[in-house]
C-alpha positions as CSV (number, residue, x, y, z in Angstrom):
1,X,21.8,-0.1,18.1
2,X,19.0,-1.5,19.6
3,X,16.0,-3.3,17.6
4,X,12.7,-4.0,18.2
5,X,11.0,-7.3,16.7
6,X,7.3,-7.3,17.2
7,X,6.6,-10.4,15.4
8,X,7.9,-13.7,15.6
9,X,10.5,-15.0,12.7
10,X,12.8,-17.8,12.1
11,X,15.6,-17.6,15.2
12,X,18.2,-17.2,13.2
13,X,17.2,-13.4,12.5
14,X,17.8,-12.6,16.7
15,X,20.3,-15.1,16.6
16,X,22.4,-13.7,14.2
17,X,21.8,-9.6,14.5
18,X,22.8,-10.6,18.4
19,X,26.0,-11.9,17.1
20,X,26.4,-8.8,14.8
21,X,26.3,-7.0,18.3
22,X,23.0,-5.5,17.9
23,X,20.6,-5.4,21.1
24,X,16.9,-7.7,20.3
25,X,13.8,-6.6,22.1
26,X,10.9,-8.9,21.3
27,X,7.5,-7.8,22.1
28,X,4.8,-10.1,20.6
29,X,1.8,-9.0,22.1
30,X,1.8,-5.2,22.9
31,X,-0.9,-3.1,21.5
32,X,0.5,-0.4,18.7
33,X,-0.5,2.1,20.9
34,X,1.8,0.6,23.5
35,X,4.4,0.2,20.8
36,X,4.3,3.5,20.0
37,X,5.0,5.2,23.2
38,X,8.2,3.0,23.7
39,X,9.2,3.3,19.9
40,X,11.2,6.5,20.6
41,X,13.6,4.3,22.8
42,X,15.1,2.0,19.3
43,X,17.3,2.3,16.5
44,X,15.5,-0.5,14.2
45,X,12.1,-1.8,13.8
46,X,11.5,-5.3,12.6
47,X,7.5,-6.6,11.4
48,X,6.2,-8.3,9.6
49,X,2.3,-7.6,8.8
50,X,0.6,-6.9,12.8
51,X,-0.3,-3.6,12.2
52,X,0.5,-0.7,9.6
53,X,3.2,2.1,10.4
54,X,1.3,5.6,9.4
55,X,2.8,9.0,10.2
56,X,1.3,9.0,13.7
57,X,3.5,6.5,14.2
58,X,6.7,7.2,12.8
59,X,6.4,10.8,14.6
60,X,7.0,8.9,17.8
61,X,9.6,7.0,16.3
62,X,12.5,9.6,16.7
63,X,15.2,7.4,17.2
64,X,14.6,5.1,14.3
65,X,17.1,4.5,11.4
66,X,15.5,1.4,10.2
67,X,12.2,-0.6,9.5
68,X,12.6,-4.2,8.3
69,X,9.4,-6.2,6.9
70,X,10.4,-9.6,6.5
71,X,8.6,-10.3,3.6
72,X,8.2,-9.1,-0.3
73,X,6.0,-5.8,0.1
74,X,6.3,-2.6,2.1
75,X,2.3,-1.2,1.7
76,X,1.7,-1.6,5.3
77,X,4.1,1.5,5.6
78,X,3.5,5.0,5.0
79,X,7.1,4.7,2.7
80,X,7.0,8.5,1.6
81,X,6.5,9.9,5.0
82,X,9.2,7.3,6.5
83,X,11.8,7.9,3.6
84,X,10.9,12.2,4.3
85,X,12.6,11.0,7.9
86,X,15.9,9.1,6.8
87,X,14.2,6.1,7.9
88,X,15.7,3.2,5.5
89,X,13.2,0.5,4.2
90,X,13.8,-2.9,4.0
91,X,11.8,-5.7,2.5
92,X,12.9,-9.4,1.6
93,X,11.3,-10.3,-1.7
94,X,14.5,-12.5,-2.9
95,X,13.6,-14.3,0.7
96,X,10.4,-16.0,-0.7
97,X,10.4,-15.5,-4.7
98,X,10.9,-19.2,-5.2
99,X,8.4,-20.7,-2.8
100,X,5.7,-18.1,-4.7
101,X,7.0,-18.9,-8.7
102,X,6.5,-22.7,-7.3
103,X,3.3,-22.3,-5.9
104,X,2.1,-20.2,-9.4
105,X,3.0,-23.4,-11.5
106,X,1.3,-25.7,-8.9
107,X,-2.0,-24.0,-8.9
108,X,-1.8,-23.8,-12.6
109,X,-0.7,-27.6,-13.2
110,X,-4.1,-28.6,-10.8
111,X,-6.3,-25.8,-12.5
112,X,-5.2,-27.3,-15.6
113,X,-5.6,-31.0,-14.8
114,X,-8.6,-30.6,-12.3
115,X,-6.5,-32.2,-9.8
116,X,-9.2,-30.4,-6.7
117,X,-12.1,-31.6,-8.4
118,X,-10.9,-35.5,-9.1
119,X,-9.8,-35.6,-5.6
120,X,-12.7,-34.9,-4.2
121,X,-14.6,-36.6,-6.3
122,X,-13.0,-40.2,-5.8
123,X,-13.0,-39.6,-2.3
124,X,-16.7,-39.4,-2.3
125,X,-16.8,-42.9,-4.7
126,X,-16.9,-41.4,-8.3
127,X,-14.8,-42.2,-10.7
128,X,-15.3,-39.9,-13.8
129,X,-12.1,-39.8,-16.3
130,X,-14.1,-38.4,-18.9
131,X,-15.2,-35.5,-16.9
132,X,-11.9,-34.8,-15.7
133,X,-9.6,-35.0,-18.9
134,X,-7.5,-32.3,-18.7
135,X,-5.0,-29.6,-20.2
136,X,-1.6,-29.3,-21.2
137,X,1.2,-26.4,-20.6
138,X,2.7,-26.7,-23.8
139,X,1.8,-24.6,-26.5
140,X,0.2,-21.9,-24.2
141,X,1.4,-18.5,-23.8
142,X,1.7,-17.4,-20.0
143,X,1.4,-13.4,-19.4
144,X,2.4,-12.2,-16.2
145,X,1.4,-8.4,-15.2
146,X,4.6,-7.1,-12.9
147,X,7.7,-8.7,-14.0
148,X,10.4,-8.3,-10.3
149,X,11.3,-11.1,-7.9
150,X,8.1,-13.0,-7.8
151,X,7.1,-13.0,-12.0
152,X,11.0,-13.7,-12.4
153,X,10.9,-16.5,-9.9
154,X,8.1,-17.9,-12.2
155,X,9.1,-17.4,-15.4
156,X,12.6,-19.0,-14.1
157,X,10.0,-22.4,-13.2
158,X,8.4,-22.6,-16.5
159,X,11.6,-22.8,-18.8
160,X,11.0,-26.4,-18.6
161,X,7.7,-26.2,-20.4
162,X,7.1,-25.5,-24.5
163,X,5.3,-22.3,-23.6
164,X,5.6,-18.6,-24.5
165,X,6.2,-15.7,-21.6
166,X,5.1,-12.4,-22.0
167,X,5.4,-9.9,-19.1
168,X,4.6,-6.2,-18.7
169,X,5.8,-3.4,-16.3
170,X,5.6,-0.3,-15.6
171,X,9.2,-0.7,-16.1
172,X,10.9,-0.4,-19.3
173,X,13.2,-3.0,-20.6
174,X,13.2,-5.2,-18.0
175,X,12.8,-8.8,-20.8
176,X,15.0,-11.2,-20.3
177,X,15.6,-14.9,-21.7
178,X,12.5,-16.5,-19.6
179,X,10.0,-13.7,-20.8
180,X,9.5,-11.1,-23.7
181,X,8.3,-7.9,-22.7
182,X,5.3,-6.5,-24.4
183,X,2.7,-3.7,-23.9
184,X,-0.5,-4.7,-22.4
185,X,-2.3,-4.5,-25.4
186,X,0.1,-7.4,-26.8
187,X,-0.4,-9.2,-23.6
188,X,-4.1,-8.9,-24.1
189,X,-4.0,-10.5,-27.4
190,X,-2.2,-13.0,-27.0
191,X,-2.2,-14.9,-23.5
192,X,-3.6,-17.9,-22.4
193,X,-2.7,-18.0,-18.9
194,X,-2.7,-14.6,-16.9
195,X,-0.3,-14.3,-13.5
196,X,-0.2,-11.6,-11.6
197,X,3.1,-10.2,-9.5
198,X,2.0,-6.8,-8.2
199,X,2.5,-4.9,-5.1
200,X,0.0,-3.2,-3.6
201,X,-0.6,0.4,-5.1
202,X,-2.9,3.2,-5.9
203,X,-2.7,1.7,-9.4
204,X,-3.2,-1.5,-8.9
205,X,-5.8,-1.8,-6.4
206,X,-8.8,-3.3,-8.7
207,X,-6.5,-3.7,-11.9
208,X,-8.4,-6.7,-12.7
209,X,-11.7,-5.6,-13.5
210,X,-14.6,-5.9,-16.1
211,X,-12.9,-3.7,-18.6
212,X,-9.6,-5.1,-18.4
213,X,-10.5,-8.9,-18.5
214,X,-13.1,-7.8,-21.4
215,X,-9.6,-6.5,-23.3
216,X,-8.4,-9.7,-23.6
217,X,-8.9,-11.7,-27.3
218,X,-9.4,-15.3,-25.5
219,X,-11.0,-16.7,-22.8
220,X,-8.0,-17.0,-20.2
221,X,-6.7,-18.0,-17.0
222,X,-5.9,-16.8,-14.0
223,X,-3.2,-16.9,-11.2
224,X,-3.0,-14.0,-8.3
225,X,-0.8,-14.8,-5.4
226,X,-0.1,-11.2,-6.0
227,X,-2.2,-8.9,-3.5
228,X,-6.2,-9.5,-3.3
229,X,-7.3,-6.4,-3.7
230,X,-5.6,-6.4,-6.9
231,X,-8.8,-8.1,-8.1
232,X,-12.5,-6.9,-8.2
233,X,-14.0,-10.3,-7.0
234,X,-17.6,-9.7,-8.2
235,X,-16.1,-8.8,-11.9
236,X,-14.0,-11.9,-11.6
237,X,-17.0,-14.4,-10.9
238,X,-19.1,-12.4,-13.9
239,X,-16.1,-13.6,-15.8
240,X,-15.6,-17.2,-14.9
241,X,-19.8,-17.0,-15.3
242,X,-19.8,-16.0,-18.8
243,X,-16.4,-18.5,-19.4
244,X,-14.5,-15.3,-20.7
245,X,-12.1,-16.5,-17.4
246,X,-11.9,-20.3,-17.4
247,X,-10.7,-20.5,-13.7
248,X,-8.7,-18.9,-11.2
249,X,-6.1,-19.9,-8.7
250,X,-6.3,-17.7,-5.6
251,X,-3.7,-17.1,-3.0
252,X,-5.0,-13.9,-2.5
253,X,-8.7,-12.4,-1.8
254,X,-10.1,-9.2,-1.4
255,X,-11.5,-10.5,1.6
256,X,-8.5,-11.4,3.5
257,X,-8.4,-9.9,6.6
258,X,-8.0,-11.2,10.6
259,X,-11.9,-11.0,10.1
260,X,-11.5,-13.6,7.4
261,X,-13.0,-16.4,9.3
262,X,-16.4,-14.2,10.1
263,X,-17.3,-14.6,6.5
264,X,-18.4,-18.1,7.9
265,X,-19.7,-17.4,10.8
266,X,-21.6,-14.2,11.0
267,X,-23.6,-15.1,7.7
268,X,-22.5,-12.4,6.0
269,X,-20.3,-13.9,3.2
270,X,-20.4,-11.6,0.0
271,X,-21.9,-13.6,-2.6
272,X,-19.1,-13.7,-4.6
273,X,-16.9,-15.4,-2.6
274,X,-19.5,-18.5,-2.2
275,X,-19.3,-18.6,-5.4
276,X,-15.9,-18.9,-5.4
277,X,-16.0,-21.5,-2.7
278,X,-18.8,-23.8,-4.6
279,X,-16.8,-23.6,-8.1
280,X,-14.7,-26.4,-9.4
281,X,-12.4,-24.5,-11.2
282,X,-11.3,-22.3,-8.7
283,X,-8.5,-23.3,-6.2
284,X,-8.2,-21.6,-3.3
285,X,-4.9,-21.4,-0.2
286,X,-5.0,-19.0,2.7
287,X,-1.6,-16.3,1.2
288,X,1.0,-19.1,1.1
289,X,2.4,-18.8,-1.5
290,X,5.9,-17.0,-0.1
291,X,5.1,-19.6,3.1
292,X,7.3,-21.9,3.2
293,X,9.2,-23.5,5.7
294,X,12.5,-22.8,3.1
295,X,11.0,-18.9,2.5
296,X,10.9,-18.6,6.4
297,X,14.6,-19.3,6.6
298,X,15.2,-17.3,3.4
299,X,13.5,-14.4,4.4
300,X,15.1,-13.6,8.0
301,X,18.2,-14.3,6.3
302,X,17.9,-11.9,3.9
303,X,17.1,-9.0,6.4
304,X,20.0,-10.2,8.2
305,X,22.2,-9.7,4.9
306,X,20.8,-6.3,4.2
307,X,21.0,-4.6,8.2
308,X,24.9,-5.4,8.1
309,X,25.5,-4.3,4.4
310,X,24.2,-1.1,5.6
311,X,24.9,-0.4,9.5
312,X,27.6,-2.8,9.9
């Protein structure tokens, strides 16, 4: 069988699918429209996020028994369409779920204890305690919307706290001993802290909008290394305005794009996201959270594990 890899990953991925007797093309810098008119020639089809596979594509793709994302979600594939063909899916979200439940209780220990704003701040000569007492974890109750790898992975890392986990799901009884599943009206009523592990979906594109943060009893906050579009940004800063959120921690952003950096340079930047950018209790990273240099490892290894369970 011969696969096609058109973005880089950790070695080991070529390394070992080579030793599994598979044939590795790699071809980093085609355009799709080039990829596409050679696509008919492979078996499998590893990416990662460079461009989305639509029906156009997978047309041409006649030969194909395989795609492999390495990494949690599969929305930049037309799934339906590709399953309609016999084309197996395969994502890695057990690759990266622990870098991503780490990098939730990070942003919410330095939310919590203003860690971005006292840096700065006795960097630039001030030293203000008072202004930068803080919170603790214990004795909150964390909610996390979308309870699979990545709420598990973080629910796991806060057994060591004195806090409460709720989590709701589409899916029904899926509770375990780090969180108690509840409807969304419970979740509502009772969180402090709100996380959110969702892919990307028609139902969940703009989930977190006026009327749903409105639905909460307290003032709460929250954590998205989820998706960015998950999020309505200008209901989010109308929120942390008002106080009804008390901050955020953002991997994600409904800006996020390759165009990301013209939001700086073509003067254009939605007025939202400076205020995101100017607020202190906001903290920002650039969709890291699965990004480490352990999940990189993880994550080929994991696609590795699944193209032998099922063509080997």
């Amino acid at each position: 069988m011969k696969i096609l890899h058109i973005d880089s990953n950790h070695p080991l991925l070529i390394n070992q699918l080579n030793d599994l007797g598979f044939t590795n093309h790699e071809d980093y810098t085609s355009s799709k429209a080039d990829i596409q008119q050679k696509i008919n020639q492979y078996d499998g089809f590893i990416i990662r996020s460079r461009f989305s596979i639509d029906a156009n594509f997978l047309d041409a793709a006649t030969n194909l028994k395989f795609i492999g994302r390495v990494g949690a979600g599969l929305e930049n594939i037309d799934c339906d369409y590709a399953t309609s063909k016999g084309i197996a899916l395969i994502a890695a979200p057990e690759g990266n779920r622990n870098a991503v439940g780490e990098h939730c209780l990070a942003m919410l220990l330095s939310l919590f204890n203003k860690l971005n704003k006292a840096d700065k701040e006795v960097r630039a000569g001030k030293w203000l305690r008072e202004d930068n007492r803080g919170l603790e974890l214990d004795g909150k109750t964390v909610g996390l919307i979308g309870y699979g790898n990545m709420g598990k992975a973080f629910a796991k890392k806060l057994r060591g706290f004195d806090v409460k986990v709720l989590c709701y799901d589409l899916k029904p009884n899926i509770g375990d001993a780090n969180a108690t599943q509840v409807s969304l009206t419970e979740l509502q009523d009772k969180v402090d802290v709100l996380s959110l592990h969702t892919p990307e979906t028609a139902s969940t594109i703009n989930m977190i909008n006026t009327k749903l943060i409105n639905g909460f009893k307290k003032p709460f906050w929250l954590i998205n290394t989820a998706r960015g579009k998950s999020v309505v940004t200008t209901d989010l800063v109308s929120a942390l305005k008002t106080g009804k959120i008390l901050g955020a921690g953002l991997d994600v952003l409904e800006y996020e794009k390759s165009s990301f950096e013209n939001l700086f340079s073509d003067n254009n930047m939605p007025e939202a996201f400076k205020y995101l950018i100017q607020s202190d209790n906001v903290l920002l990273s650039p969709h890291v959270a699965g990004w480490t240099i352990e999940s990189k490892a993880k994550l080929a290894q994991t696609i590795v594990d699944k193209i032998k369970a099922k063509f080997c």
